[in-house]
mmCIF entry with sequence, helices, sheets and N, C-alpha, C, O atoms, coordinates in Angstrom:
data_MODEL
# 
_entry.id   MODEL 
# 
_entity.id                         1 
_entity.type                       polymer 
_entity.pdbx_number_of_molecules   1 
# 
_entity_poly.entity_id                      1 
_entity_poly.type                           'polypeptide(L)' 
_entity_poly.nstd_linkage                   no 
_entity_poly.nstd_monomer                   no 
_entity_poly.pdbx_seq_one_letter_code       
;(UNK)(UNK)(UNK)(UNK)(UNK)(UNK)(UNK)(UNK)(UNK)(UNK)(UNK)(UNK)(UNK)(UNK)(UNK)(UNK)
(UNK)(UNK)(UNK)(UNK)(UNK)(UNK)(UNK)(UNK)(UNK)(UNK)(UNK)(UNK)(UNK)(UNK)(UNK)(UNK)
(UNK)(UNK)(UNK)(UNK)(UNK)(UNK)(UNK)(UNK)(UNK)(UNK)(UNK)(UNK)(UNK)(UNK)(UNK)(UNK)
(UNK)(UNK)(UNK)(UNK)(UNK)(UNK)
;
_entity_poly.pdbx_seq_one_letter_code_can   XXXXXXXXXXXXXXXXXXXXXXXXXXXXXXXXXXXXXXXXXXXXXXXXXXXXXX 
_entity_poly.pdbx_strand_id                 A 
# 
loop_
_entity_poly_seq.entity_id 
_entity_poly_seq.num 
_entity_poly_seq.mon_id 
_entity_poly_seq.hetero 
1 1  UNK n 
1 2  UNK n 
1 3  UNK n 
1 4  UNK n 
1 5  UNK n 
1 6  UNK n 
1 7  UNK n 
1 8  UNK n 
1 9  UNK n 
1 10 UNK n 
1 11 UNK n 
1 12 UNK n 
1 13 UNK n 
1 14 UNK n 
1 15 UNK n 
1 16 UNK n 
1 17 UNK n 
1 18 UNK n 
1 19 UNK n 
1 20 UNK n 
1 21 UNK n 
1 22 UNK n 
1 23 UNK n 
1 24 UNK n 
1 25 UNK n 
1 26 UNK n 
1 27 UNK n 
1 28 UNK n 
1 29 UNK n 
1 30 UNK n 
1 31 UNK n 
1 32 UNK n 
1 33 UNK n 
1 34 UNK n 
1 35 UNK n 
1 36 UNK n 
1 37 UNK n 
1 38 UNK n 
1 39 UNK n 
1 40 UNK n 
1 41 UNK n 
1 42 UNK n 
1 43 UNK n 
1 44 UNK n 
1 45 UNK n 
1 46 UNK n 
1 47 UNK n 
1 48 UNK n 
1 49 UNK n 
1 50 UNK n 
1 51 UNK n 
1 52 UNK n 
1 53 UNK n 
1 54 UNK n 
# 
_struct_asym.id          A 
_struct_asym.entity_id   1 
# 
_struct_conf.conf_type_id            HELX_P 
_struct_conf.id                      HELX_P1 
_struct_conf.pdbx_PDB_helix_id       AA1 
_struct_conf.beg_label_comp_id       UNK 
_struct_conf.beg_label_asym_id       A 
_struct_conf.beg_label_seq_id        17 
_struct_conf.pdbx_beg_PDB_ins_code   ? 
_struct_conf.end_label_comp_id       UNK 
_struct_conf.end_label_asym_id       A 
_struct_conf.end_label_seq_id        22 
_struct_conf.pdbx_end_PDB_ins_code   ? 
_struct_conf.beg_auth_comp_id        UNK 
_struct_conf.beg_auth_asym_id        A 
_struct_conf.beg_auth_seq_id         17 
_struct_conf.end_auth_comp_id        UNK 
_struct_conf.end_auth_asym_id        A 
_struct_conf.end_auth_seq_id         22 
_struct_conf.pdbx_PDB_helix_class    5 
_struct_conf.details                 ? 
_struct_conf.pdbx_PDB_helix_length   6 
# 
_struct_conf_type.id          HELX_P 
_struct_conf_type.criteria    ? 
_struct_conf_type.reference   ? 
# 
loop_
_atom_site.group_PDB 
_atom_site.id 
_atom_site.type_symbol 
_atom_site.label_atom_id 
_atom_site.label_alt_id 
_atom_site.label_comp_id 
_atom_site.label_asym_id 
_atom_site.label_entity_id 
_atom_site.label_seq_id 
_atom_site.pdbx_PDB_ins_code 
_atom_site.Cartn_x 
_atom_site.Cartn_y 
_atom_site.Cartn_z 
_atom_site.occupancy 
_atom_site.B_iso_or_equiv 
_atom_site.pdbx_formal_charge 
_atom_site.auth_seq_id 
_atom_site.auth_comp_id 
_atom_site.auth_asym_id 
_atom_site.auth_atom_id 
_atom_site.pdbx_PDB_model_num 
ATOM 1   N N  . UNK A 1 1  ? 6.419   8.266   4.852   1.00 0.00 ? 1  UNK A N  1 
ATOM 2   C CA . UNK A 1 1  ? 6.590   7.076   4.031   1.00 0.00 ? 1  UNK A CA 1 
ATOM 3   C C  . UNK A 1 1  ? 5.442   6.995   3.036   1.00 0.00 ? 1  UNK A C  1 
ATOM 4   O O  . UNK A 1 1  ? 4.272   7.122   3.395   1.00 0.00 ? 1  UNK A O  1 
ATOM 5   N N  . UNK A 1 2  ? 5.810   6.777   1.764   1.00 0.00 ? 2  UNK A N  1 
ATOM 6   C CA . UNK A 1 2  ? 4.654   6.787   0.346   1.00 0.00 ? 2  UNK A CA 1 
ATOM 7   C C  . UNK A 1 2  ? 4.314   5.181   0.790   1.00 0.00 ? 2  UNK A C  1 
ATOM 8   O O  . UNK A 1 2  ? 5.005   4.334   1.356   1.00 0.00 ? 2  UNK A O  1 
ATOM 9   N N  . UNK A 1 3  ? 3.371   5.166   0.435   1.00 0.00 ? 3  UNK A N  1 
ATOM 10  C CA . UNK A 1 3  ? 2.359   4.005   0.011   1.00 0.00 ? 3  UNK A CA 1 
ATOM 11  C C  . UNK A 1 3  ? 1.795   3.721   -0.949  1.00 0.00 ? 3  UNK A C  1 
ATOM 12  O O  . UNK A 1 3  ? 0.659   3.287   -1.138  1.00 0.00 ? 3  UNK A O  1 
ATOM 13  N N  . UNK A 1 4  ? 3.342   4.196   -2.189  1.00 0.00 ? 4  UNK A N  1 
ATOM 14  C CA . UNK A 1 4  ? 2.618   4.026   -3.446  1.00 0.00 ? 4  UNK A CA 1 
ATOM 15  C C  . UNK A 1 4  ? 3.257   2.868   -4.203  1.00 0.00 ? 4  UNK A C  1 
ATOM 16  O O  . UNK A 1 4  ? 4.328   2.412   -3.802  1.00 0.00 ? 4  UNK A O  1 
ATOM 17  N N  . UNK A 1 5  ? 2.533   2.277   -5.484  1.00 0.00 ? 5  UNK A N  1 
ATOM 18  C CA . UNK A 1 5  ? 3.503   1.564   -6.150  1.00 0.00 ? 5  UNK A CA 1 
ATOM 19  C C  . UNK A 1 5  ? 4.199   2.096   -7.261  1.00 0.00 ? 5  UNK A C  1 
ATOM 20  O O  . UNK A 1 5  ? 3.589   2.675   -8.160  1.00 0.00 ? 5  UNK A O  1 
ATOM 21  N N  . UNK A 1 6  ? 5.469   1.941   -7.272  1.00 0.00 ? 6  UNK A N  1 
ATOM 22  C CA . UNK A 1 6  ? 5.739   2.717   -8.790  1.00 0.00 ? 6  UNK A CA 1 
ATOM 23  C C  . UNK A 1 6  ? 5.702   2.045   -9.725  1.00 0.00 ? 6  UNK A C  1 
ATOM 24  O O  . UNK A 1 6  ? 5.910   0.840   -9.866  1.00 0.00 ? 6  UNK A O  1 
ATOM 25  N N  . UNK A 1 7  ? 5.158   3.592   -11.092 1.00 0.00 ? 7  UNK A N  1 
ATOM 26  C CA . UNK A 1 7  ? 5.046   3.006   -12.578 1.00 0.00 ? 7  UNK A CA 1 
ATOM 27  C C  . UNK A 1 7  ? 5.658   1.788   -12.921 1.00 0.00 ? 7  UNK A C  1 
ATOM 28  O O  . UNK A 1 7  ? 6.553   1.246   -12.273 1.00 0.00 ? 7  UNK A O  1 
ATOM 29  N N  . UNK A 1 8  ? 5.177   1.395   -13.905 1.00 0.00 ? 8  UNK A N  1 
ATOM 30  C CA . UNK A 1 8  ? 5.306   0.639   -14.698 1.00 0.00 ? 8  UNK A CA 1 
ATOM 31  C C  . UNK A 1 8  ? 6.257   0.880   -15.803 1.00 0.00 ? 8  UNK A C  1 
ATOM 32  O O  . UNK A 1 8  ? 6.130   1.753   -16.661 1.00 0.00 ? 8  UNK A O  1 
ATOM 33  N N  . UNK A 1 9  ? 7.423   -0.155  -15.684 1.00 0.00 ? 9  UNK A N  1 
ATOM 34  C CA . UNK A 1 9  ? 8.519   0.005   -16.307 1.00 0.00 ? 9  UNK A CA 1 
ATOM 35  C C  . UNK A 1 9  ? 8.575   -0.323  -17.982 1.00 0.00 ? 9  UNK A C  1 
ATOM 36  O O  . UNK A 1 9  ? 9.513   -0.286  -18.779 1.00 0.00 ? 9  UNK A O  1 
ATOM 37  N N  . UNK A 1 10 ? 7.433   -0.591  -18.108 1.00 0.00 ? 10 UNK A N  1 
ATOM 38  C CA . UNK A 1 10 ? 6.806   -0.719  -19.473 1.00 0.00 ? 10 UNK A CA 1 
ATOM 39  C C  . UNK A 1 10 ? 5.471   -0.119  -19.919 1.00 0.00 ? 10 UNK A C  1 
ATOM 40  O O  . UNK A 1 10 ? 4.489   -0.535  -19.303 1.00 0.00 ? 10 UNK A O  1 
ATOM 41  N N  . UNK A 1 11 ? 5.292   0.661   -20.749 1.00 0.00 ? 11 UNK A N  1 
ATOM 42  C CA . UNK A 1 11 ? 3.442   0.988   -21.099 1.00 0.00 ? 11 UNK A CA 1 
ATOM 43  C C  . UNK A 1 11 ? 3.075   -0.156  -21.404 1.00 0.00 ? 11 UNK A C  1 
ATOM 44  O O  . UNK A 1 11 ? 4.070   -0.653  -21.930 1.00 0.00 ? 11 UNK A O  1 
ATOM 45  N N  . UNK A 1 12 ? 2.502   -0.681  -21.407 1.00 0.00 ? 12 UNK A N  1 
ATOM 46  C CA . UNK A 1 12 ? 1.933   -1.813  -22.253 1.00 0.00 ? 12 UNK A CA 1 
ATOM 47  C C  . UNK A 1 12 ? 0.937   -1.601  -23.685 1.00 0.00 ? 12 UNK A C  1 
ATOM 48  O O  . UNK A 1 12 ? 0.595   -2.408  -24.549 1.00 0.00 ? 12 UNK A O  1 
ATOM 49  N N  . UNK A 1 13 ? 0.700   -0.386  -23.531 1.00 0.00 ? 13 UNK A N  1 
ATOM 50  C CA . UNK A 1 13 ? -0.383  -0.153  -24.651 1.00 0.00 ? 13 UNK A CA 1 
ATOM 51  C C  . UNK A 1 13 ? 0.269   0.132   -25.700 1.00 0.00 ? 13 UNK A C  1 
ATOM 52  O O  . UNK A 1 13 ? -0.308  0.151   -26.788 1.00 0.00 ? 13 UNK A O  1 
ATOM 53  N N  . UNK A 1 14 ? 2.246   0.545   -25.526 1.00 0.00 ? 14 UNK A N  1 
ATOM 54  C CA . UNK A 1 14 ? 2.217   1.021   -26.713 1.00 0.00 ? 14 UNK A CA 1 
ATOM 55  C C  . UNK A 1 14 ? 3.261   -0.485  -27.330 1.00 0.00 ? 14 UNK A C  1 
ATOM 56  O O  . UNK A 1 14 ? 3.997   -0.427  -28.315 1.00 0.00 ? 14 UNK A O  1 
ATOM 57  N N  . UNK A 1 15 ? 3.092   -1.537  -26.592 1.00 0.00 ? 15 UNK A N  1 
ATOM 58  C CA . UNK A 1 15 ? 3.810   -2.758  -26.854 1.00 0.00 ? 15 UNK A CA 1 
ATOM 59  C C  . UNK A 1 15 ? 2.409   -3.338  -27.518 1.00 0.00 ? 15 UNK A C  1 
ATOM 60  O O  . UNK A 1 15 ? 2.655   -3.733  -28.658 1.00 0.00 ? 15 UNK A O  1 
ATOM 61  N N  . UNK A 1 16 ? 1.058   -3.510  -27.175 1.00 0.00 ? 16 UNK A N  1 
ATOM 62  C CA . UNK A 1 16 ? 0.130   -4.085  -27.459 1.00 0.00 ? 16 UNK A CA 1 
ATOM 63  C C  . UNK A 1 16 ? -0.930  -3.143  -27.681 1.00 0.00 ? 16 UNK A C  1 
ATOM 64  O O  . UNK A 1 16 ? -1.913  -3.160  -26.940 1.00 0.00 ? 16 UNK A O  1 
ATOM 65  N N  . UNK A 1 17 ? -0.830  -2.303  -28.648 1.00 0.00 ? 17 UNK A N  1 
ATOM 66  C CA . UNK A 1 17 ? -2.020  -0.995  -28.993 1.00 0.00 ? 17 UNK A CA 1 
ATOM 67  C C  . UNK A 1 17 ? -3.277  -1.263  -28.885 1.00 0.00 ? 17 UNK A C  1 
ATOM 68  O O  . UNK A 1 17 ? -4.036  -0.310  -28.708 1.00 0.00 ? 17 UNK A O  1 
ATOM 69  N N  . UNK A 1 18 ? -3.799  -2.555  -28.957 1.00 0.00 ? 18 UNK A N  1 
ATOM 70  C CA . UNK A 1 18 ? -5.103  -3.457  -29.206 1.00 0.00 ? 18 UNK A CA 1 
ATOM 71  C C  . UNK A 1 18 ? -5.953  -3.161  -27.702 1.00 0.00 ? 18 UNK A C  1 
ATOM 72  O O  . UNK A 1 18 ? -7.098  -2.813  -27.412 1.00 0.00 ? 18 UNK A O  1 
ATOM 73  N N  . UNK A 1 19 ? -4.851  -3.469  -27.030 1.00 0.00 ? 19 UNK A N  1 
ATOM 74  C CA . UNK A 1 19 ? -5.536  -3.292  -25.554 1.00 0.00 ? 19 UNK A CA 1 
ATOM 75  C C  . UNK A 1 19 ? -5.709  -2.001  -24.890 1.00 0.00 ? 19 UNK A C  1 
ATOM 76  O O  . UNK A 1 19 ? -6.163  -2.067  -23.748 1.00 0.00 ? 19 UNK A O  1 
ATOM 77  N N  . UNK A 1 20 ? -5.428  -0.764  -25.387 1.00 0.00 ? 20 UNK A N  1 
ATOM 78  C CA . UNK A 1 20 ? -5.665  0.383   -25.033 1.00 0.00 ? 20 UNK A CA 1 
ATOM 79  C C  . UNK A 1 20 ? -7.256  0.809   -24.502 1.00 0.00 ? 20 UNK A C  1 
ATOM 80  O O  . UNK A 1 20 ? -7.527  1.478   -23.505 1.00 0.00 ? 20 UNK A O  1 
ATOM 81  N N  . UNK A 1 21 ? -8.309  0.141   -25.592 1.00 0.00 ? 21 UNK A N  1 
ATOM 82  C CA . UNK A 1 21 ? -9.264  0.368   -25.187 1.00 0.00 ? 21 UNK A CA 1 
ATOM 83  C C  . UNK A 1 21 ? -9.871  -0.118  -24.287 1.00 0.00 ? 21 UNK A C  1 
ATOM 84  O O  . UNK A 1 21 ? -11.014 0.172   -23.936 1.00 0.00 ? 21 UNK A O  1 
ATOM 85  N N  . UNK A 1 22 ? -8.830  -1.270  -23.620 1.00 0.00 ? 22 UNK A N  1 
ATOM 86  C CA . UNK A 1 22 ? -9.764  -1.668  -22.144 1.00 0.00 ? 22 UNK A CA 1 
ATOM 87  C C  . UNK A 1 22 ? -9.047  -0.913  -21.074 1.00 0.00 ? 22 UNK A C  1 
ATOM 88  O O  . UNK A 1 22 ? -9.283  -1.463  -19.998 1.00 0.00 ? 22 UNK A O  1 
ATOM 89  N N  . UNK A 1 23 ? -8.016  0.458   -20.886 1.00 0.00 ? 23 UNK A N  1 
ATOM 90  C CA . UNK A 1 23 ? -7.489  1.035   -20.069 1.00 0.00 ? 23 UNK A CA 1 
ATOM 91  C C  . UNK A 1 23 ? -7.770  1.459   -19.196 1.00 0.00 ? 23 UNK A C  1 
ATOM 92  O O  . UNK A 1 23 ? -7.997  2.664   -19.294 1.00 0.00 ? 23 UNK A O  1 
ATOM 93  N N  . UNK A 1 24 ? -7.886  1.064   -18.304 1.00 0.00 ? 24 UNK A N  1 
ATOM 94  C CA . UNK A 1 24 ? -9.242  1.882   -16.733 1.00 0.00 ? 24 UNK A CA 1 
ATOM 95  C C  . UNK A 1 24 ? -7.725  2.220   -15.889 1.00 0.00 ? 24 UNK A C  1 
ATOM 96  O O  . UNK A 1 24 ? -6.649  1.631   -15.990 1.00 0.00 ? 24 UNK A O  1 
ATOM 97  N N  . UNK A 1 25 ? -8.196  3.673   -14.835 1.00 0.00 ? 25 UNK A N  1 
ATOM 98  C CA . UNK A 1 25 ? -7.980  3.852   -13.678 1.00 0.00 ? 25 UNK A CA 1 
ATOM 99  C C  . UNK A 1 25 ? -8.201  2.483   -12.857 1.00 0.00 ? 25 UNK A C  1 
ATOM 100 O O  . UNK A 1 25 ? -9.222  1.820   -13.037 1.00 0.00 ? 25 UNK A O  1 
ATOM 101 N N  . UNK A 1 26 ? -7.024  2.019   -11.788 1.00 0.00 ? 26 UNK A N  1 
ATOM 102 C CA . UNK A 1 26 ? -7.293  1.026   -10.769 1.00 0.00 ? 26 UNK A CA 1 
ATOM 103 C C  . UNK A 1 26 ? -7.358  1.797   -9.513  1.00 0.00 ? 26 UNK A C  1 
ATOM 104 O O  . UNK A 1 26 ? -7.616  3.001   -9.476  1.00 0.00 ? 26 UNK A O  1 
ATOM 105 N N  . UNK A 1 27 ? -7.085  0.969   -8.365  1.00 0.00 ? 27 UNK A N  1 
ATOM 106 C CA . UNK A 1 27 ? -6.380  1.028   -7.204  1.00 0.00 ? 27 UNK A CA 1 
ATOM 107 C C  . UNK A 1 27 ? -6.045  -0.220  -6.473  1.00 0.00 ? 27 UNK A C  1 
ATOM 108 O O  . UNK A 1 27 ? -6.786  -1.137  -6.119  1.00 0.00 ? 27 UNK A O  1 
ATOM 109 N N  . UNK A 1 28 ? -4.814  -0.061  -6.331  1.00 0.00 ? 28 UNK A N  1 
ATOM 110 C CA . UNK A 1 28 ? -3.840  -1.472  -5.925  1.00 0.00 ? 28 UNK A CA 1 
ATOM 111 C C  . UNK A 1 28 ? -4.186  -1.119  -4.249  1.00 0.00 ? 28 UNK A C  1 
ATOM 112 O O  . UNK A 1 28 ? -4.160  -0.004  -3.729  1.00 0.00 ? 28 UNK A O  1 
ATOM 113 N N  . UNK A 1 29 ? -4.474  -2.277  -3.672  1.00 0.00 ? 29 UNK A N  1 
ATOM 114 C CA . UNK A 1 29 ? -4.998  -2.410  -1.860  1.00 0.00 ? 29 UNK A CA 1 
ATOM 115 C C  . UNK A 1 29 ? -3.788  -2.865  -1.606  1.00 0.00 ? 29 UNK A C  1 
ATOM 116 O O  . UNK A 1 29 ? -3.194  -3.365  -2.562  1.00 0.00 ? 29 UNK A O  1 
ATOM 117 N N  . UNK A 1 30 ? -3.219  -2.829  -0.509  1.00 0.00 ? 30 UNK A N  1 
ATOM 118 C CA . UNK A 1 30 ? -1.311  -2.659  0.154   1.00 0.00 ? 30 UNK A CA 1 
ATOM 119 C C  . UNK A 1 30 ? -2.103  -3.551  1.293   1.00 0.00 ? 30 UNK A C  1 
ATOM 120 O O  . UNK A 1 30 ? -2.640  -2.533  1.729   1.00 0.00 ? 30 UNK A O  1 
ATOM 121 N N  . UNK A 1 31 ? -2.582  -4.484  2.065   1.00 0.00 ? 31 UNK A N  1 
ATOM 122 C CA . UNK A 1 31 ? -3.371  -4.360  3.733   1.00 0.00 ? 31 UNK A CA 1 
ATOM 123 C C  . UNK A 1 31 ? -2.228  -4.344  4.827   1.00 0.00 ? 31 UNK A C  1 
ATOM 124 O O  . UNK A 1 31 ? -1.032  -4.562  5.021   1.00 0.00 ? 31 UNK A O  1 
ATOM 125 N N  . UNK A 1 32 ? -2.722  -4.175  5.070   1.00 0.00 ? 32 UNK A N  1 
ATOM 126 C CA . UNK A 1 32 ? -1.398  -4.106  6.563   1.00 0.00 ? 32 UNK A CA 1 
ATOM 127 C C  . UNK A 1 32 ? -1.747  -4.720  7.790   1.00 0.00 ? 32 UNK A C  1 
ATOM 128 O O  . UNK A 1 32 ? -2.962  -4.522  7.804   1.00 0.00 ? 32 UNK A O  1 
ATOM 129 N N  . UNK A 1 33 ? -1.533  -5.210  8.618   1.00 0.00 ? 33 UNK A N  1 
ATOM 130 C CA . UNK A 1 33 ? -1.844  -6.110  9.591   1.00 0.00 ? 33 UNK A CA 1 
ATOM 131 C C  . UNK A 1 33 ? -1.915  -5.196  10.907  1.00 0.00 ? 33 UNK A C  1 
ATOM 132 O O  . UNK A 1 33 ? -0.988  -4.498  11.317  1.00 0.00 ? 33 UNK A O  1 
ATOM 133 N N  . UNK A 1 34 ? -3.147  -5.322  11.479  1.00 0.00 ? 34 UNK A N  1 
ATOM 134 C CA . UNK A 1 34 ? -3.575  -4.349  12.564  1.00 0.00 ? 34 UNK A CA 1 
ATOM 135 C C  . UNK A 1 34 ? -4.514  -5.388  13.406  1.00 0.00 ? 34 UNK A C  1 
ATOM 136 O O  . UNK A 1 34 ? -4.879  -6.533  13.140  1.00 0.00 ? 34 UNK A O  1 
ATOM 137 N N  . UNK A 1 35 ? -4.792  -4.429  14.672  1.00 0.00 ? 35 UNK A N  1 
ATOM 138 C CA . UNK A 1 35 ? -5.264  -4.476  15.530  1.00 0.00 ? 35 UNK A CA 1 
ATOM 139 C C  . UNK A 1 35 ? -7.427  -4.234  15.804  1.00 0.00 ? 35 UNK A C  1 
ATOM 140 O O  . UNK A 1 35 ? -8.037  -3.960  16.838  1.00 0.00 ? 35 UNK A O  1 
ATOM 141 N N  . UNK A 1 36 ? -7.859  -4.443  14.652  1.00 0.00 ? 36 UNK A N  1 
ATOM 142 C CA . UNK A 1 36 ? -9.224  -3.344  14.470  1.00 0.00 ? 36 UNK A CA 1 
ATOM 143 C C  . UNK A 1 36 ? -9.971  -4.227  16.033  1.00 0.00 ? 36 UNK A C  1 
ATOM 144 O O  . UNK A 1 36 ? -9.885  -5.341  16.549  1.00 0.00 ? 36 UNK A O  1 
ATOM 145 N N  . UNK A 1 37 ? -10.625 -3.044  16.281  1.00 0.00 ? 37 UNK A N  1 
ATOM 146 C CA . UNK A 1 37 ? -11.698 -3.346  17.779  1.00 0.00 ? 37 UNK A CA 1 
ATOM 147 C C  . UNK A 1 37 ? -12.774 -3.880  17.281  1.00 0.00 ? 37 UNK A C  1 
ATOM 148 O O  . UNK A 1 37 ? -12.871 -3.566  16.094  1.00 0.00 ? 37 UNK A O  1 
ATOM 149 N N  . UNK A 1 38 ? -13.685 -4.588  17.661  1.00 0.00 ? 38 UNK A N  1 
ATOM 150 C CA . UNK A 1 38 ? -15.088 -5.039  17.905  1.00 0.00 ? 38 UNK A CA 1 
ATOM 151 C C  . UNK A 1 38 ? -16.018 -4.628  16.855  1.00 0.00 ? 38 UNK A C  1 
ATOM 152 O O  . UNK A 1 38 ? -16.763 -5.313  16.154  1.00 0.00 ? 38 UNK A O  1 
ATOM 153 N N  . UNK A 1 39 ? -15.846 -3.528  16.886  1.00 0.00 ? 39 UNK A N  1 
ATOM 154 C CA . UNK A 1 39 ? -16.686 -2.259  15.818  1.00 0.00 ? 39 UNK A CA 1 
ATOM 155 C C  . UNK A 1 39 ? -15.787 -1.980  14.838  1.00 0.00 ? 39 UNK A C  1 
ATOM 156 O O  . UNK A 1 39 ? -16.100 -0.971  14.206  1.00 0.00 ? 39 UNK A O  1 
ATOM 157 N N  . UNK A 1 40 ? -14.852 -2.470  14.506  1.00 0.00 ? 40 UNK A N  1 
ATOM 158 C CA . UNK A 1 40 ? -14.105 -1.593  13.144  1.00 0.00 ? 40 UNK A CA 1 
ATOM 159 C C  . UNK A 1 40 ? -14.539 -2.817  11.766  1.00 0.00 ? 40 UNK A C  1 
ATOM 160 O O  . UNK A 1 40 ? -15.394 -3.703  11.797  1.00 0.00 ? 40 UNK A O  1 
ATOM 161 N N  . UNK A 1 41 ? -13.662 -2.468  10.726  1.00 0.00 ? 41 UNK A N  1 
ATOM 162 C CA . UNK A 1 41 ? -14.052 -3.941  9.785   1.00 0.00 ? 41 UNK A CA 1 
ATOM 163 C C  . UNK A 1 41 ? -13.264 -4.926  9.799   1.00 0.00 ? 41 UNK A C  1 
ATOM 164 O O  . UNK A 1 41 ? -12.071 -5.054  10.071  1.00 0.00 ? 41 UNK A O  1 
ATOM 165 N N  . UNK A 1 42 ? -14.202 -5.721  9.423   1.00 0.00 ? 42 UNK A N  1 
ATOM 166 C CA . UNK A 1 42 ? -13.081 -7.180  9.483   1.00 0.00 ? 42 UNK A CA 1 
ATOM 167 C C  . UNK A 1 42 ? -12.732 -7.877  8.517   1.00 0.00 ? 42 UNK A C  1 
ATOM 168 O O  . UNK A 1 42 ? -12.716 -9.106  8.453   1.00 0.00 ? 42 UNK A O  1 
ATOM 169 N N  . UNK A 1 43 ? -12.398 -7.011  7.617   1.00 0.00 ? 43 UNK A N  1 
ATOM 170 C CA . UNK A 1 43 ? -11.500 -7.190  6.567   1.00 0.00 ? 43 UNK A CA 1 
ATOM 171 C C  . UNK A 1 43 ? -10.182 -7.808  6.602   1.00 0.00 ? 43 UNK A C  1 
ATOM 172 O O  . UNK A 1 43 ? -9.360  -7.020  6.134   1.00 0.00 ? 43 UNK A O  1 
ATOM 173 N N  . UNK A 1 44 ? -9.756  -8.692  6.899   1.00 0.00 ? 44 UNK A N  1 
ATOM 174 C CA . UNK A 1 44 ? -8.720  -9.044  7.355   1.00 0.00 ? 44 UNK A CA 1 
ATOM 175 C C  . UNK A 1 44 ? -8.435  -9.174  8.755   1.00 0.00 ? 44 UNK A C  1 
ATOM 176 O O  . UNK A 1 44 ? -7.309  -9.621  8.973   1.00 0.00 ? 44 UNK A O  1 
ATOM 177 N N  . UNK A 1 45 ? -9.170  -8.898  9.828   1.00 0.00 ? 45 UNK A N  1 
ATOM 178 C CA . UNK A 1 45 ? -8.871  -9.290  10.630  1.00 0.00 ? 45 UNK A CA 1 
ATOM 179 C C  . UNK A 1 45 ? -9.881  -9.795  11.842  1.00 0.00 ? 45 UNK A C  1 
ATOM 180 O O  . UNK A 1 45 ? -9.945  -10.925 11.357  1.00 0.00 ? 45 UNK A O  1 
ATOM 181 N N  . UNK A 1 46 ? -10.545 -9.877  12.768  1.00 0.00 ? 46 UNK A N  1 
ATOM 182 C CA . UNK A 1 46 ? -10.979 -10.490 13.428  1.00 0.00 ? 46 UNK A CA 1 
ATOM 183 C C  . UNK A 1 46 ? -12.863 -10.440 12.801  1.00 0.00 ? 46 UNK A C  1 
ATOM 184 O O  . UNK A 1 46 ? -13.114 -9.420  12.158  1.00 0.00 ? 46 UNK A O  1 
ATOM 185 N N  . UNK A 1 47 ? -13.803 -11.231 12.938  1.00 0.00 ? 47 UNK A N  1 
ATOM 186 C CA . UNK A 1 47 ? -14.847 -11.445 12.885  1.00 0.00 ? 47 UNK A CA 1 
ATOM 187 C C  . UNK A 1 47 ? -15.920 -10.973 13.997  1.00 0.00 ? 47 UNK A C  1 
ATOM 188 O O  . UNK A 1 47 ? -16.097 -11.985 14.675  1.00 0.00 ? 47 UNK A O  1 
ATOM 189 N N  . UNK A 1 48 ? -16.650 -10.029 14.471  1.00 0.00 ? 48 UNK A N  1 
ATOM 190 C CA . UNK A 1 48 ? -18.074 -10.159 15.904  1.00 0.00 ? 48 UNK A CA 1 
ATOM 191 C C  . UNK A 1 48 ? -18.663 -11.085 14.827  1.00 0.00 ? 48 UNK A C  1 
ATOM 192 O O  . UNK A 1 48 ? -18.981 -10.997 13.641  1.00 0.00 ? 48 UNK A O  1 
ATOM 193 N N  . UNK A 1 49 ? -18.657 -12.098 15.886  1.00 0.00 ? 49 UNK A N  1 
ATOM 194 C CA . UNK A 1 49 ? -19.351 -13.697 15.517  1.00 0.00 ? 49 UNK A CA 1 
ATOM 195 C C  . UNK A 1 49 ? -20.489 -13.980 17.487  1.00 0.00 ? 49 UNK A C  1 
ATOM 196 O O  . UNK A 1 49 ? -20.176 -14.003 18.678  1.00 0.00 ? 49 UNK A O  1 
ATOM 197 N N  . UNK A 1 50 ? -21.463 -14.087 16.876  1.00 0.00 ? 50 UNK A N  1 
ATOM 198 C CA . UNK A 1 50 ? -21.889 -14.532 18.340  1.00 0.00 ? 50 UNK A CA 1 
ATOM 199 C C  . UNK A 1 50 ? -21.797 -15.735 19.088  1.00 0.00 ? 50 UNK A C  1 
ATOM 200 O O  . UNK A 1 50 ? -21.917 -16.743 18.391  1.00 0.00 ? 50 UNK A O  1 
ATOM 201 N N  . UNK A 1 51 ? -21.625 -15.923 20.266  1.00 0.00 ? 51 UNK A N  1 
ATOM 202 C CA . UNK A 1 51 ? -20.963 -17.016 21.154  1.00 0.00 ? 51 UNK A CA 1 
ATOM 203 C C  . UNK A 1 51 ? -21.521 -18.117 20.951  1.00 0.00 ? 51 UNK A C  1 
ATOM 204 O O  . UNK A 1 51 ? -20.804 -19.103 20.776  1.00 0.00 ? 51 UNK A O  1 
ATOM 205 N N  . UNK A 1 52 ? -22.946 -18.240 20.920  1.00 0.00 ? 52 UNK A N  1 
ATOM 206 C CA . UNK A 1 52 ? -23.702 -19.319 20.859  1.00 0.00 ? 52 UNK A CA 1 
ATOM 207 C C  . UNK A 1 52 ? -23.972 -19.829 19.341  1.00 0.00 ? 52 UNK A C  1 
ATOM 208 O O  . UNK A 1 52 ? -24.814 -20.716 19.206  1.00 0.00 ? 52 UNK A O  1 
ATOM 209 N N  . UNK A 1 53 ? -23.380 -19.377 18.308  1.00 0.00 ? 53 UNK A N  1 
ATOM 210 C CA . UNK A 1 53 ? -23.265 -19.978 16.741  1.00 0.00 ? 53 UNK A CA 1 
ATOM 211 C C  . UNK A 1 53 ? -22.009 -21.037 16.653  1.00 0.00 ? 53 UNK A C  1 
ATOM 212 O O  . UNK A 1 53 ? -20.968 -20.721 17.230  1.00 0.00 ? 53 UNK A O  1 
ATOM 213 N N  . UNK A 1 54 ? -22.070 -22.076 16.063  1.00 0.00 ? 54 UNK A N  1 
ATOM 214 C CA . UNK A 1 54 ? -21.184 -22.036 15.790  1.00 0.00 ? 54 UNK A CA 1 
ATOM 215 C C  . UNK A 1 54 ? -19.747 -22.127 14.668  1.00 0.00 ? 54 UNK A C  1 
ATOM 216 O O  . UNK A 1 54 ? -18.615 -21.899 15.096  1.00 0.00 ? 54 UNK A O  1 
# 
């Protein structure tokens, strides 16, 4: 299974030529809903927060 998004059904640069020069490489983040342990990141999902904070 791809995990990609597809093109863009329009260029835009050649509808709005002006904006070409701000054209950067991205990357579009997909997150997906998981399980991460203790030690993984918690980017989305659980926090190590210590007991006695609160």
């Amino acid at each position: 299974m791809a995990l990609t998004t597809p093109g863009s059904p329009v260029d835009i640069t050649q509808v709005f030529p002006e904006l070409s020069a701000y054209a950067r490489t991205t990357v579009r983040l997909h997150p997906r809903p998981g399980t991460p342990g203790i030690r993984d990141s918690h980017i989305g999902g659980p926090l190590l927060w210590p007991s006695d904070e609160p």
